[in-house]
N, C-alpha and C positions, 0 to 999 in steps of 0.2 A: 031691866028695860030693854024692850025691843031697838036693833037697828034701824039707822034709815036706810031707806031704800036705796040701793045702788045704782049709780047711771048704767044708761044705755049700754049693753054688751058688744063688743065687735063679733065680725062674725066668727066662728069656731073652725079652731084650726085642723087641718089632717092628721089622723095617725095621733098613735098614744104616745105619749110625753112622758109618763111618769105616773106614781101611785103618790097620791094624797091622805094622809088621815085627818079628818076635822074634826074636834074634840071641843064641845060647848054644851054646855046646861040647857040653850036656847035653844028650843028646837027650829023655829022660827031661820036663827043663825046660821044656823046645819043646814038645813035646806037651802038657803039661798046660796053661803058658798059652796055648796056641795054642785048645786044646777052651773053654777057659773064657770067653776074651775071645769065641768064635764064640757063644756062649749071651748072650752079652751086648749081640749085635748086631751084632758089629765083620767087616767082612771081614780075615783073617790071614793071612801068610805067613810060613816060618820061613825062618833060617838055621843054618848050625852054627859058623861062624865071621866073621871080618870083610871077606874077601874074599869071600867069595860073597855076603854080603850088600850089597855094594857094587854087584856086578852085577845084584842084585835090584833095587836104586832107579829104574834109568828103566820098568826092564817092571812092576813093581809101583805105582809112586809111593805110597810110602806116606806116613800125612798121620802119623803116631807112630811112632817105632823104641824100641821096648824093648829094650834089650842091656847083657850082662852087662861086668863090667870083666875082669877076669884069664880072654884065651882065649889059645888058642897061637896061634903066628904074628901078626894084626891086634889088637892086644888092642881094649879099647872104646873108649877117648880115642882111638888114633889113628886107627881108623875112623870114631868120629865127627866127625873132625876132616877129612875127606876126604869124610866124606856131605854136611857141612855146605857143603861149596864145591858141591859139586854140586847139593844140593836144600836152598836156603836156606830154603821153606816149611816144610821136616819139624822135628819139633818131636823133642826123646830125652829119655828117661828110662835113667837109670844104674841096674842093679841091682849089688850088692855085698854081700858077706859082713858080718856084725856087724863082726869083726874091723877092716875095711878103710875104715870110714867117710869117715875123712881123703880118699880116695881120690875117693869117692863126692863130696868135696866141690871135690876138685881138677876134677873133672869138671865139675860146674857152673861154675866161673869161667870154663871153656872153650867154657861154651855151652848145658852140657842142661838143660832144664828144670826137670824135678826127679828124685830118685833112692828106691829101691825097698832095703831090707836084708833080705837073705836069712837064716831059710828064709820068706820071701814071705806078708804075712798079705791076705787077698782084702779084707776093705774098705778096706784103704790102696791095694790095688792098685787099687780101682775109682773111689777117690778122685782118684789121681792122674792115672790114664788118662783120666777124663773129664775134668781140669783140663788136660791135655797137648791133649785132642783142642779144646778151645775156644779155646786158644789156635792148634792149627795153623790152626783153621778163620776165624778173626780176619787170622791173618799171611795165606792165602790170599785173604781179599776185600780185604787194604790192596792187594797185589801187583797182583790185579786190579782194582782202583779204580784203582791209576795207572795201570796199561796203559789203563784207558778214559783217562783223561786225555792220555794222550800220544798215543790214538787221535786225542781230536778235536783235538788241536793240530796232527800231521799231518796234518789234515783243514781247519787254517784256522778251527778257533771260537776260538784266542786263540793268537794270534800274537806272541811275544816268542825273543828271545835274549837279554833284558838277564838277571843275574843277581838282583835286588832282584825282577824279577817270577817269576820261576823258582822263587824262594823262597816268591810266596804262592802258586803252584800245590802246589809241596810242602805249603803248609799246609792248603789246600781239600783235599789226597787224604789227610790226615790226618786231619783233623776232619768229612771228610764221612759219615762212618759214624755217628757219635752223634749226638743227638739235640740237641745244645746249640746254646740262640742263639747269631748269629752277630751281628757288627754290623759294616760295611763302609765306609770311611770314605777320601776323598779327594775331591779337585776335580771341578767337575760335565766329562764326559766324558772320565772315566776308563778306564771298562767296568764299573760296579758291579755293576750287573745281570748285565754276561756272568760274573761271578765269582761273583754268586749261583744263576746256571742249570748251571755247575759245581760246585758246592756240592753241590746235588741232583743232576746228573747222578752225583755219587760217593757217594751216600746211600742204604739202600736203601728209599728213598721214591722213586725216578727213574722209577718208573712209574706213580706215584700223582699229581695233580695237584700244578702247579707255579703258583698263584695271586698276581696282580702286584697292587699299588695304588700310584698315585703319589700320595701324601700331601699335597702344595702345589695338587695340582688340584681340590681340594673343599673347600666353607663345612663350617665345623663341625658344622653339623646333617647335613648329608650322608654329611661322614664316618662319622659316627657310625652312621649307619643304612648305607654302605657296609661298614662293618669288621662290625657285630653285625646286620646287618636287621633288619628293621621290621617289625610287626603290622600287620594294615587298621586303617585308621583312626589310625595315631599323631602321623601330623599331614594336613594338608593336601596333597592330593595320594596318599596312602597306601591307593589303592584294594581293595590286597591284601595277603595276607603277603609278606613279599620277604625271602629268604636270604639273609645279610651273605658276607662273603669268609670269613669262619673256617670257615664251615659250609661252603661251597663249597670249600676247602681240607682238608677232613678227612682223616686219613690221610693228607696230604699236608703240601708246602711254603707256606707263606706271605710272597711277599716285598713287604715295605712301604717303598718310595723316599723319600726324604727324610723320613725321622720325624722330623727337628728343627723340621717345621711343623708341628706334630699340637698342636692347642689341649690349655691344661693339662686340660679336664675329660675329654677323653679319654683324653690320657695317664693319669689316676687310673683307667680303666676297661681302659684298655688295660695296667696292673700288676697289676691284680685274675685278667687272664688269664691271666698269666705266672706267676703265682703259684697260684692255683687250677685254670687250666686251664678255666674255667667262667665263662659270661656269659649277659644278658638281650635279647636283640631291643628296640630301640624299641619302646616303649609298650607290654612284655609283658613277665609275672611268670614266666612256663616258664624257668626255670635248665635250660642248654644245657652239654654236656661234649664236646670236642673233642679230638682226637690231633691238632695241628697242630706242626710246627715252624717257629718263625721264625726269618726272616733282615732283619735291617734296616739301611737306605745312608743316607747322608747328606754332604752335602758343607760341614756347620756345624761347628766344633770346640761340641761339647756340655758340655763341662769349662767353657768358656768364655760358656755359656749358660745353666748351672746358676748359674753366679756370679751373672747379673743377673736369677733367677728367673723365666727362662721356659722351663727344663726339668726335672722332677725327677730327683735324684738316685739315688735307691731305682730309678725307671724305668731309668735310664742304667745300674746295674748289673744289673738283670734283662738289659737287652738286650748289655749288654757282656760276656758271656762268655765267647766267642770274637771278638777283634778281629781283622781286617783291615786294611790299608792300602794304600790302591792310590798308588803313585807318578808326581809326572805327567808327562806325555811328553818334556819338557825335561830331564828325570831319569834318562828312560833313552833318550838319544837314537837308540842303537844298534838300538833297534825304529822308526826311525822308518823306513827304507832298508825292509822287511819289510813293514811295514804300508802303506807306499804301491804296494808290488806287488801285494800281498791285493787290494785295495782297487779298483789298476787293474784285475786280472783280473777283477774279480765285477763291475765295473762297464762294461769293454769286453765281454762277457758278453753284459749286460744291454742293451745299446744295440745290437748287432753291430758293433762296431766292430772292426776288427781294428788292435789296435795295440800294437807291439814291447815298450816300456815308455819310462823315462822317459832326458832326456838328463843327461850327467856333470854339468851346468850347472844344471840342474832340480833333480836332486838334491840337488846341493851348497845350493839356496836353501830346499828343506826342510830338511837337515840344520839351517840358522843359523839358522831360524826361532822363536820361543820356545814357537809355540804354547798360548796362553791357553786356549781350548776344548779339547785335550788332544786325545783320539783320535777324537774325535767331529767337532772340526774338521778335522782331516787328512783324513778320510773324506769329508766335505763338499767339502773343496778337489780331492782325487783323479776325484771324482764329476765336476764342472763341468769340470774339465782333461781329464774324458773325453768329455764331451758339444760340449764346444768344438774339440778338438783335431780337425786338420783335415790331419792327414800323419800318416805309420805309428808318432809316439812324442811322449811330452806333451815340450814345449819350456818355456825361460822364459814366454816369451808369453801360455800356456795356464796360467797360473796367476793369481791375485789379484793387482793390485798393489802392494796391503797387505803379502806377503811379499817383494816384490823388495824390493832397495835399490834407491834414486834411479839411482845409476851404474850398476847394469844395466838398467834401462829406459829410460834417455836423459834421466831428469828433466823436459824440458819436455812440455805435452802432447800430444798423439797428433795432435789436428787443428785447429789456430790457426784462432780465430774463427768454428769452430762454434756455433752456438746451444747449453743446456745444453736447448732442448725436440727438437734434431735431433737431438743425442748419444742422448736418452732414446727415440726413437724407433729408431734405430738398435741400441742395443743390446737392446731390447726383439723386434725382426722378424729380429735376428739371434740370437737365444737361443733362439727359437721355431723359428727355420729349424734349427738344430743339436738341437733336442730334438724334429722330428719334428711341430711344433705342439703339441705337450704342452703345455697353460697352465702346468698344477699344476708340472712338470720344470720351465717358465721361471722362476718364479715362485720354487719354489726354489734357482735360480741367482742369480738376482737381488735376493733379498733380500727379496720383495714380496708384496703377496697373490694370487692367479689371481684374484680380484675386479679387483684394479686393471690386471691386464692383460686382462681381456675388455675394461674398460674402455677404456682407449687403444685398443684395436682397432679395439671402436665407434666412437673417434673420429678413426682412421685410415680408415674404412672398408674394412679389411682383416680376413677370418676368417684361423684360424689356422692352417688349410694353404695359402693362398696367401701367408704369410710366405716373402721371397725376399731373396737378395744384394743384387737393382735398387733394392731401397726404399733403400740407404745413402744418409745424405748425400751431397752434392756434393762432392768434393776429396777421400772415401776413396780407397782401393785395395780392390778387388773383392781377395778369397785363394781361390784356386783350390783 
């Protein structure tokens, strides 16, 4: 039985909307919503039954299938249930007779979105259709937010096989599309940050700036004119206007590192944002409106810092709306074997060093290690065992001896009745020798400041390219 006729059409909107498939026995029915939904914007294609419409899915890709339930041969449930393995982004809508409703609704449990009762009235259909096509276009940016995600993971920007982290990458390509605070929470050198610049990388702010503050690194007054800027003149030193990070984050990301240092008078200015959306400049009355989203880290339990009144609570839920937790490396040890390869690569790279990777023995004293600093120490340790390492693969040797055990380094020490000022010279002209004279690289090997290795320089009378093997103590061993 043919349709009735549909009322009057509005007029046809601009620009393409979206790809349709119409799938009906009726040719009659094809035709009519084929011409209607084309007025409406959409590009169209019909079928007449459930197999040829099948065939239509990869050369069409259509982002909605409208199709009827009772056809011969494929009926609708079972084609849709065969489209749906092939094209898990197409969204269906069921059309059905009054009569058949039941049908219409067994359909949906199986998947379709929603369903249309024939004879077909046009502003339900255009209700629907636009609520079908938001949704397919929703399911196509999660699909493709995680493709990005697993792009940059085979790309080496976060590196895991544990399962506990797998899951908050699942939750970052989730929540990266809305706009909702996030708040990011684990021991310091987790990655918070790198889970924050994925956040946004899966947002579609990822081309919008991505605005950093480290919260512990500024006096209160500073902060404050950091996060909202200042007017000339608002204090001392305030030569000129100066734009805070919100402003400079507009339309964009905002991430704020340890917000569990953020003095309370900020925090009451910093809820006023999250709440309003709207703030003052130091020593200025112009109320400012922002499209900013934040994301904020911390490595404090806050539940545990509201108790003793140094964080508010009302703040704590503004920013806890979407939680995180990063797990730390002793938790998922299973990335630790991954992340010291990462790590060697980027950093024999960096150095030219050419070298294989690490020994079964090496490994093994990463694996047992508990690592306190988390993955930020590991990185550190892989660095220095690259810059050290002096044969084609990091050995025990090339490591700290903070992570040996006693009984694999021989326990006693390395050179009886050395001086502790020849030891310090030696490991100083031999650190400099492996990083090329780089102070700043020694400096960071060793623990110290490039201030106090110019220093001993000067007092060696050695610059830092004539740092050589010759300088060792007496009773070393030169290593080839």
């Amino acid at each position: 039985m043919a349709d009735a006729p549909l009322p009057s059409r509005l007029p046809p909107r601009a620009g393409p909307r979206g790809r349709i498939l119409i799938v009906d026995d009726e040719a009659n029915a094809r035709a009519a919503l084929s011409e209607i939904l084309r007025d409406e914007g959409y590009a169209t294609e019909t079928a007449a039954d459930g197999f040829k419409a099948l065939g239509k899915l990869e050369e069409f890709a259509p982002d909605v299938v409208l199709t009827d339930l009772k056809m011969p041969g494929l009926d609708g449930i079972a084609f849709m249930e065969k489209a749906k393995s092939a094209s898990p982004q197409t969204v269906f809508v069921v059309m059905t007779a009054f009569g058949t409703i039941s049908s219409a609704v067994s359909a949906m449990k199986k998947g379709a979105e929603n369903y249309l009762t024939k004879p077909l009235d046009y502003e339900a259909l255009s209700a629907v259709v636009d609520r079908a096509m938001e949704k397919a276009k929703l399911l196509q940016e999660t699909l493709a937010l995680r493709d990005r995600l697993r792009e940059r993971n085979a790309f080496g920007h976060i590196v895991t096989e544990d399962p506990k982290m797998r899951a908050v990458l699942d939750l970052v390509a989730q929540v990266g599309p809305s706009k909702a605070s996030v708040l990011i929470t684990g021991e310091s050198g987790t990655g918070k940050e790198l889970i924050a610049e994925a956040i946004c990388a899966a947002s579609p702010r990822a081309q919008a700036p991505f605005v950093r503050l480290h919260c512990a690194a500024l006096a209160e007054s500073l902060l404050e004119s950091e996060l909202f800027g200042h007017e000339k003149g608002a204090f001392t030193g305030a030569v000129a206007r100066r734009e805070g990070r919100f402003k400079q984050a507009d339309g964009g990301t905002l991430f704020l590192d340890e917000i569990g240092e953020i003095p309370m008078g900020t925090q009451v200015k910093l809820l006023r944002f999250l709440q309003e959306k709207s703030f003052e400049r130091v020593g200025g009355n112009e109320t400012l409106k922002v499209d900013v989203r934040l994301i904020a880290a911390t490595n404090r339990d806050l539940k545990a810092e509201i108790k003793k009144g140094a964080f508010r609570e009302d703040l704590y839920y503004r920013l806890n709306v979407i939680a995180i937790e990063l797990p730390p490396l002793r938790e998922r040890r299973q990335d630790i074997g991954p992340l010291a390869s990462f790590f060697l690569a980027r950093y024999a790279k960096e150095n030219g060093r050419a070298i294989d990777g690490l020994t079964e023995q090496a490994m093994k004293v990463l694996a047992s290690y508990d690592w306190p600093g988390n993955v930020r120490e590991l990185e550190n340790v892989i660095e220095r065992a690259v810059v050290l390492c002096d044969v084609g693969h990091i050995d025990v040797r090339h490591l700290p001896p903070s992570l040996v055990p006693a009984d694999q380094r021989g326990g006693a020490p390395p050179i009886p009745g050395t001086t502790i000022q020849d030891l310090e010279r030696y490991a100083i002209l031999k650190t400099l020798e492996a990083c090329g004279g780089s102070t700043s690289k020694a400096a960071s090997i060793l623990g110290v400041s490039p201030r106090k290795i110019q220093y001993k320089l000067h007092e060696y009378s050695v610059s830092p390219g004539a740092a050589r093997a010759s300088d060792a103590p007496e009773g070393t061993e030169e290593e080839e």
